[in-house]
VOGU-3710 file (C-alpha; in Angstrom, 3 decimals, decimal comma):
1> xxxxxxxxxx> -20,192/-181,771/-17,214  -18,584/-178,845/-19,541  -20,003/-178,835/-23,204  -16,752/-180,040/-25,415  -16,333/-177,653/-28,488  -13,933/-178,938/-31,209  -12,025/-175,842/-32,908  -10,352/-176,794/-36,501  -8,302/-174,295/-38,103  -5,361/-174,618/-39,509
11> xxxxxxxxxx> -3,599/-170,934/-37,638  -2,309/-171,633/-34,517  -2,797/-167,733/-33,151  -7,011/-168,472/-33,924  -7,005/-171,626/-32,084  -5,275/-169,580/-28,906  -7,546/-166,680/-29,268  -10,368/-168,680/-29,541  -9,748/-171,661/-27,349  -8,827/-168,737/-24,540
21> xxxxxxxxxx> -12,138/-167,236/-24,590  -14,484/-170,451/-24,674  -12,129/-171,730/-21,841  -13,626/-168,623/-19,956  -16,927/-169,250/-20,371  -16,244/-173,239/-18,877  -16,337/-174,428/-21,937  -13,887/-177,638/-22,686  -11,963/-177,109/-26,007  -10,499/-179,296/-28,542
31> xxxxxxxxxx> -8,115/-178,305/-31,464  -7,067/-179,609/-34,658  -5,082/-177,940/-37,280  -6,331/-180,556/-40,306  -9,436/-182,200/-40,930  -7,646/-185,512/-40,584  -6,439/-184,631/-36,847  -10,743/-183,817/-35,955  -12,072/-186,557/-37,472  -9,297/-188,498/-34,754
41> xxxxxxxxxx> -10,882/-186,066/-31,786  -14,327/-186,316/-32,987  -14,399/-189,988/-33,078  -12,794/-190,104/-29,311  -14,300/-187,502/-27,636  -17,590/-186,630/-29,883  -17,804/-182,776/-29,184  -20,708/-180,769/-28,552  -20,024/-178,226/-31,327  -17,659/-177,858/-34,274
51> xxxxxxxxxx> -16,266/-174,508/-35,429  -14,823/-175,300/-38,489  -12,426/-173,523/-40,997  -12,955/-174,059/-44,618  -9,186/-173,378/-46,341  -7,606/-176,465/-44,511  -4,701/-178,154/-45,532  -5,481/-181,627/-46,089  -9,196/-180,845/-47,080  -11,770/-178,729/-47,694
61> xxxxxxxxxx> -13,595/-177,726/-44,180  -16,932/-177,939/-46,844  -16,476/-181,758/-47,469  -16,107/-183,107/-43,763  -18,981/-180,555/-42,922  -21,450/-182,650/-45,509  -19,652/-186,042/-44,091  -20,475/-184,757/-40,173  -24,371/-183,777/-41,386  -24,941/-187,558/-42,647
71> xxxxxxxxxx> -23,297/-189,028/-39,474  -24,541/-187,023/-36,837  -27,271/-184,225/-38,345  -27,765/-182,587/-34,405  -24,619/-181,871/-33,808  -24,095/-178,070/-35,023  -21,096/-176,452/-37,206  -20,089/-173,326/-37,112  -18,234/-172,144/-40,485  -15,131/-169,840/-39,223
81> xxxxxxxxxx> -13,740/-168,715/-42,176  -11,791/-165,800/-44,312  -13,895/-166,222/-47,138  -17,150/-164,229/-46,808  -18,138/-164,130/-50,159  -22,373/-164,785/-50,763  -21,580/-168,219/-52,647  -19,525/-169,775/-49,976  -21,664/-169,145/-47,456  -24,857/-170,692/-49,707
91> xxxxxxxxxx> -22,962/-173,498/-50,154  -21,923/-174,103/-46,438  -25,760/-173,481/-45,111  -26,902/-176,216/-47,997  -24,442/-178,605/-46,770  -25,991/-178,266/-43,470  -23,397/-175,461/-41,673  -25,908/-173,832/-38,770  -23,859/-170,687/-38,302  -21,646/-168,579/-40,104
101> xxxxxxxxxx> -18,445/-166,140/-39,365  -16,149/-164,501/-41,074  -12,603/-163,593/-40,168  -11,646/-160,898/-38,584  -14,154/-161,795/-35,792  -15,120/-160,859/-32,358  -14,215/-163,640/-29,774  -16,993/-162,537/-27,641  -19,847/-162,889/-30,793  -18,118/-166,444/-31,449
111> xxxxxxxxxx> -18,654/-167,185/-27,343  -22,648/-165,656/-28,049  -23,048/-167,878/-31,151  -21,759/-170,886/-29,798  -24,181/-170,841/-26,781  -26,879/-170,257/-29,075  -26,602/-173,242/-30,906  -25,700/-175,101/-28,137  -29,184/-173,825/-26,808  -30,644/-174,821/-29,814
121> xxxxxxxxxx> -29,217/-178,307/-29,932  -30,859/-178,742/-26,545  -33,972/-178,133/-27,830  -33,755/-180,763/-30,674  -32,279/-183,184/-28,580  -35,029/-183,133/-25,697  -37,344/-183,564/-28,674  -35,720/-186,489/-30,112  -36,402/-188,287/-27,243  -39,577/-188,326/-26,269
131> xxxxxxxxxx> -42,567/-188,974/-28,560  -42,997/-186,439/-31,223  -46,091/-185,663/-32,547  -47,119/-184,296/-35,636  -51,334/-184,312/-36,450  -52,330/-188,099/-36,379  -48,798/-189,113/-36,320  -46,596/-190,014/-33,618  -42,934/-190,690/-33,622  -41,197/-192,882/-31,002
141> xxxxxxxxxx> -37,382/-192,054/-31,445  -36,232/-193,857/-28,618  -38,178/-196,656/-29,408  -38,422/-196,436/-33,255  -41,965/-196,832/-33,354  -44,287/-195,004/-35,740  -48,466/-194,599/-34,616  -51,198/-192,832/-37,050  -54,070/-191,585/-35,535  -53,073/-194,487/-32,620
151> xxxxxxxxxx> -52,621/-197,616/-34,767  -48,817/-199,021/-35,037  -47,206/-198,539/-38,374  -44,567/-201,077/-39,284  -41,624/-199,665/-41,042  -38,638/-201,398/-42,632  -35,459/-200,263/-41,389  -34,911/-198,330/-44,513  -38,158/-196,537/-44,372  -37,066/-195,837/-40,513
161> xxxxxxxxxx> -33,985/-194,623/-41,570  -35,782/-192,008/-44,678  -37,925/-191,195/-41,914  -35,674/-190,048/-39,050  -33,130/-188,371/-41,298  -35,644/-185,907/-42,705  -37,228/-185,465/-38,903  -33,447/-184,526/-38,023  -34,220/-180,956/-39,296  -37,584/-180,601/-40,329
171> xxxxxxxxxx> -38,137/-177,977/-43,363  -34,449/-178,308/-44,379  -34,187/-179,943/-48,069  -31,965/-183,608/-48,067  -30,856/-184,309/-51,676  -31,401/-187,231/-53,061  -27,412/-187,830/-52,532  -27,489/-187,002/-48,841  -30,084/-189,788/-48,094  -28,213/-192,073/-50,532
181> xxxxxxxxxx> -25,145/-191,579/-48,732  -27,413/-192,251/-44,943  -28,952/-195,199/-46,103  -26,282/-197,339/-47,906  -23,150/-194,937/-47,363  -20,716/-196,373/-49,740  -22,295/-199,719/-50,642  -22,898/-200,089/-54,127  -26,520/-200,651/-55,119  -27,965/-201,177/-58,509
191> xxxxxxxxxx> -30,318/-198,512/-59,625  -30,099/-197,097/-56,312  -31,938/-193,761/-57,358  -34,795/-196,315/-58,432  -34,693/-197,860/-54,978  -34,964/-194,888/-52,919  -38,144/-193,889/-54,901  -39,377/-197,250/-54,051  -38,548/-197,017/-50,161  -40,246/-192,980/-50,543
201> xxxxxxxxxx> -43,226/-194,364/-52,061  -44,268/-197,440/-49,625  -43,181/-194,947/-46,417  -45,682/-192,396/-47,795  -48,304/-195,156/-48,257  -47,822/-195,690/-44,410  -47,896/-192,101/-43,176  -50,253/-189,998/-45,532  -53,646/-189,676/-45,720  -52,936/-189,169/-49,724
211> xxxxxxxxxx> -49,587/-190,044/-51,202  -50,373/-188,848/-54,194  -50,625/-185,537/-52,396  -48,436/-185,912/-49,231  -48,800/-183,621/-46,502  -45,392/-184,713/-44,499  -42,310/-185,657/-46,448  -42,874/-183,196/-49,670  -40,591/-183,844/-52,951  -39,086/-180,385/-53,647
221> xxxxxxxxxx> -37,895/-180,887/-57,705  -34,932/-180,898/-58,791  -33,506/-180,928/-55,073  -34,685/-183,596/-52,906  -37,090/-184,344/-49,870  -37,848/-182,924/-46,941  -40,201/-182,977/-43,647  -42,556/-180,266/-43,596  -42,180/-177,896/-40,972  -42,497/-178,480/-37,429
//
């Protein structure tokens, strides 16, 4: 089955270019001009990969990029983009962008990048489905089951939640928004930022070996969590 790639940019010369030269390399392409029209295509025919403009007229490429990262973390973005300064690219790579180009471009580096993180996608995907393990821990994705040093822990869905979202893309910082947003997306709870601290603290108490001094989901201050590297 071809890998679906889902183009958004709001010039209709870039979408031929570039839809011409991933059609050559079997690829099947999707385009949208808005980030109203992909969010239509992505929900019907969730694509493989995203290249995604940033100057779009309806929104900013930047804000459905940090939506697509709390929906669906694996799937990977590339920014395509006329902007190139050093700040806009920060800010795309913290909101999760895995690649980055800047117009003018050559079609056949887009083509190169695209099966790279394709590639990579693979990898992370096979992963997520078998048992990972990590030291004395284990990690059932398929069957959401968590094992230290081969006992069963029980976590609460929220805790399961915490868990897998930071295992998404292990080493990469998730601010305290971002897991906000994953766990409760736009219900309002009170205290919320009290809450998650809660649901951090009793998942720690399940995993570590010394919360007070945790070895696998570290607090980085002033930005967030994350899973230590893999």
């Amino acid at each position: 089955m071809k890998k679906k790639i889902l183009v958004v940019d709001d010039d209709s010369d870039i979408l031929k270019v570039v839809s011409a030269f991933l059609e050559l390399e079997n690829f099947k392409v999707l385009t949208a001009q808005s980030v109203n029209e992909a969010k239509r295509i992505f929900q019907r025919e969730s694509p493989d990969l995203i290249i995604l403009d940033i100057m779009l007229p309806d929104e900013s490429g930047l804000e459905w990029l940090k939506e697509l990262k709390r929906i669906t973390p694996l799937t990977p973005v590339l920014m395509l983009t006329a902007k190139s300064s050093v700040s806009d690219k920060v800010m795309g790579f913290e909101l999760g962008a895995d690649d980055y180009l800047a117009k003018p471009f050559e079609p056949l580096e887009l083509v190169a990048r695209c099966k790279a993180l394709l590639r990579k996608k693979e990898v992370y995907t096979k992963r997520e489905l078998r048992i990972l393990k990590i030291k004395d821990l284990e990690i059932d994705f398929e069957g959401k089951r968590v094992y230290k040093k081969g006992k069963e822990i029980f976590l609460t869905p929220k805790e399961w939640a915490i868990l897998s979202l930071l295992l998404s893309r292990p080493g990469r910082v998730f601010s305290r928004e971002e897991i906000k947003e994953a766990l409760w997306k736009d219900k309002e709870v009170y205290n919320w930022s009290r809450v998650l601290d809660v649901h951090i603290k009793h998942l720690r108490d399940k995993i570590e070996d010394d919360p007070s001094s945790p070895d696998y989901i570290i607090t980085i201050y002033g930005q967030g969590y994350k899973f230590r590297e893999i």
